[in-house]
N, C-alpha and C positions, 0 to 999 in steps of 0.2 A: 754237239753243236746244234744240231738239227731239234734237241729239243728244248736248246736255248730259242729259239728261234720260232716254236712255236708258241713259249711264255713271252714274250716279247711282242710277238703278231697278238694273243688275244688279250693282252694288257695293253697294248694301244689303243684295240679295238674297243675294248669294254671302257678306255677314257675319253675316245671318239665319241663315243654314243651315250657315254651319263652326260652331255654337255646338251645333248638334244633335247634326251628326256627333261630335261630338270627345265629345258626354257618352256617349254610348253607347259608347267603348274606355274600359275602365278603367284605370288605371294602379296595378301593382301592386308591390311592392318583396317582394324574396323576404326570409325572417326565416331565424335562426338556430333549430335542432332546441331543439322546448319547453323548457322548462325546468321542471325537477318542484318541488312545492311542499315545503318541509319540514314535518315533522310534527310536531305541535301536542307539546312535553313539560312537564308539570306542572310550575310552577313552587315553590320552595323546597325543603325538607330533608326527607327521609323520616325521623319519628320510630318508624318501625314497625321490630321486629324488635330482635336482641342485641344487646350491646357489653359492652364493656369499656374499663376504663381506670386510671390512678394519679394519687393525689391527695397532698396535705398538707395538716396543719391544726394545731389548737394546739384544746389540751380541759383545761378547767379545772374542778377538784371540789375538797372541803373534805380530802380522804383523799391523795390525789395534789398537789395544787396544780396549777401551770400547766405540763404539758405540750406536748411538741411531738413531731411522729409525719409518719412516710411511711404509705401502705397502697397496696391493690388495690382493686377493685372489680369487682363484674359482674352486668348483668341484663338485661331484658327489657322492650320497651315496647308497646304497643297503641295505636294512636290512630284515636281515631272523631272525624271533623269535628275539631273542634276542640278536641275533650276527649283527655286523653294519661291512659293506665294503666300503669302497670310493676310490677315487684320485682325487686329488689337484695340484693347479698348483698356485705358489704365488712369487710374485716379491714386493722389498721393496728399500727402498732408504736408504742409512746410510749416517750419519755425527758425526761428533765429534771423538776422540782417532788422531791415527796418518795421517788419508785420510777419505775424502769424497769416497762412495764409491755404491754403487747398486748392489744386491745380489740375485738370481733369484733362485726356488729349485719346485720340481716334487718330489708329495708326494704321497705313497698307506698308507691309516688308514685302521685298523682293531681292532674292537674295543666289549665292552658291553654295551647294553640299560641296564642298573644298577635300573632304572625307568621309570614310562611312558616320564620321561624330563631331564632324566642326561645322557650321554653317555660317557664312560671310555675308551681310545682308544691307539693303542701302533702305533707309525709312523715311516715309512723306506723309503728313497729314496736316491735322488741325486739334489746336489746345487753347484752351480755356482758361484764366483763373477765375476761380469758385467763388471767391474774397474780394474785398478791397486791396489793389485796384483792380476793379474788373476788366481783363484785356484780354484780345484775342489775338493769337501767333499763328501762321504757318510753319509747319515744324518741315524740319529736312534734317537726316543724319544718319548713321548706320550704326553697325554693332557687331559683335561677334559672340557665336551662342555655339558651346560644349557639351555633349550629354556625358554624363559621368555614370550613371546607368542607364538600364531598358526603359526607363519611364523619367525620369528626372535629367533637366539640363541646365547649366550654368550659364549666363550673358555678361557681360558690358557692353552699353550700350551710349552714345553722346547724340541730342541733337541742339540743335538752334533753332530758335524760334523767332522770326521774321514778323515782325507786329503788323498787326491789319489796320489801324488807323491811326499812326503815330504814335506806339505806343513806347515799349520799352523791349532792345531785343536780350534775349533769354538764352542762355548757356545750361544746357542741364546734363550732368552724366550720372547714372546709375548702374548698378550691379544689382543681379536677382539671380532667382531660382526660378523654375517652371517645372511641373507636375504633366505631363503629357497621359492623356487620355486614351 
């Protein structure tokens, strides 16, 4: 018995103390070279700075009737938070209703980033026809403009043209593209 007793004392002893030993080596697994983190980039569509782009539309008066026009476009925009400022400068060509005819107009937008890639915007200025008859409108109207990628965005856009000396008032709605800068 007594020398069960001492197989017993030093097999305890000797499980007591491999538990010591063993915490004290660490085990350590070597890793793979860091890995750097990516850097944070703002998400959605930068409204700031030029473009350009080409539209069509159809612009309806009591002088012309219902025409239909290619044009250009091009302007500039500023955005604070989530407030957007621009102006624009856009000439078009009409045909169809009662005259072929070319119509030129100077636009300020002011508008809301609604999202990182929608912009909600109210438009005022002043347009011209290029042709007979020669009239000038105050325009008022807004629009809605999509980026669809990092540099290109999609509009529609309606204004009304308020004739500056009795003239003919003007319905115009278009759809374009723009090229951002």
């Amino acid at each position: 018995m007594r020398m069960f007793k001492i197989v017993a004392a030093s097999a305890i002893a000797s499980i007591a103390t491999m538990g010591v030993a063993t915490a004290a080596d660490l085990i350590t697994v070597p890793t793979s070279t860091p890995v750097e983190m990516p850097i944070y980039e703002e998400p959605g569509f930068d409204w700031n700075g030029f473009y350009a782009g080409v539209y069509g539309g159809v612009q309806d008066s009591a002088a012309g009737g219902t025409q239909y026009g290619l044009g250009i476009q091009a302007g500039v925009n500023a955005q604070f938070d989530f407030y957007l400022l621009g102006a624009e400068v856009a000439v078009h060509g009409l045909t169809g209703g009662a005259l072929d005819t070319s119509y030129g107009q100077i636009l300020g937008r002011a508008g809301l980033v609604v999202t990182d890639d929608v912009v909600v915007y109210a438009a005022g200025g002043y347009g011209i026809d290029l042709g007979p008859p020669a009239e000038e409108d105050f325009l008022l109207g807004g629009g809605v403009e999509v980026a669809v990628t990092d540099a290109i965005s999609v509009r529609a856009q309606y204004l009304h043209g308020f004739p500056n000396q009795g003239g003919n008032p003007k319905n115009q709605f278009t759809v374009g593209a723009n090229f951002h800068f």
